[in-house]
C-alpha atoms as one frame of an Amber mdcrd trajectory, in Angstrom:
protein
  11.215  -3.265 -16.075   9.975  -5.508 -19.029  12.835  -8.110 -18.347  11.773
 -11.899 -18.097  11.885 -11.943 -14.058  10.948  -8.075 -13.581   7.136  -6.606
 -13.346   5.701  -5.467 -16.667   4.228  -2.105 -17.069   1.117  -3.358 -16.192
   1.844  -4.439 -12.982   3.888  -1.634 -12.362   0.871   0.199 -13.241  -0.976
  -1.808 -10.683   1.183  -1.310  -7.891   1.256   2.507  -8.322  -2.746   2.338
  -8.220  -2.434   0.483  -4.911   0.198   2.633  -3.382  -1.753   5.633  -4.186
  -4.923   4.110  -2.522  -2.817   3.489   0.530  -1.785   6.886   0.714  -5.285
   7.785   0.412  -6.654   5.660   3.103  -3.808   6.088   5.294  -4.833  10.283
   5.434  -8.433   9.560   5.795  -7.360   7.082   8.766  -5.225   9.991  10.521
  -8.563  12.237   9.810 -10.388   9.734  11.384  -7.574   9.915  14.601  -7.308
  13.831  14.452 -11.262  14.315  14.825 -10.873  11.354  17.776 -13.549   9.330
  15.806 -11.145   6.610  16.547  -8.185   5.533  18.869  -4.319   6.347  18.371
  -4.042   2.432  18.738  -7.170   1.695  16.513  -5.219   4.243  13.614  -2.290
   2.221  13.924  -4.191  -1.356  13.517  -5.396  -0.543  10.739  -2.984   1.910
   9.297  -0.350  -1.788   9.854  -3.011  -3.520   8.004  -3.226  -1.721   4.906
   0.681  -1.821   4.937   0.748  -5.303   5.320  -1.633  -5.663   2.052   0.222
  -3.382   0.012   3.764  -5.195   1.300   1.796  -8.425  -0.502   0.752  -6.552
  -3.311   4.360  -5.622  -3.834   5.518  -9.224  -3.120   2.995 -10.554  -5.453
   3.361  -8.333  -8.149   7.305  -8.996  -8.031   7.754  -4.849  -7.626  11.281
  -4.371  -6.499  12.557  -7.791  -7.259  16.325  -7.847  -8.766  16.240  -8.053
 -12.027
């Protein structure tokens, strides 16, 4: 981290924050499944949502890039 093509802290910071939100939303989505407040296939539409945002997040934030 820190080099001239790889994330600074901050961003790394960043992404952490979002991954942990994911996490976070991801469990109260499978609560929301479990209790059958919504569907198995609703769950997964928006459980391949939030993955697709934090995927972008990643991209954007140049997270995992080579260095």
């Amino acid at each position: 981290m820190g080099k001239d093509n790889g994330p600074t802290d901050a961003e790394q910071m960043l992404f952490d924050a979002n991954l942990r939100e994911f996490g976070v939303r991801v469990s109260l989505i499978c609560a929301l499944e479990s209790n059958q407040t919504i569907s198995q296939s609703e769950a997964y539409k928006r459980v391949k949502t939030l993955w697709k945002q934090l995927k972008e997040s990643r991209k954007n934030l140049r997270i995992g890039d080579d260095q």
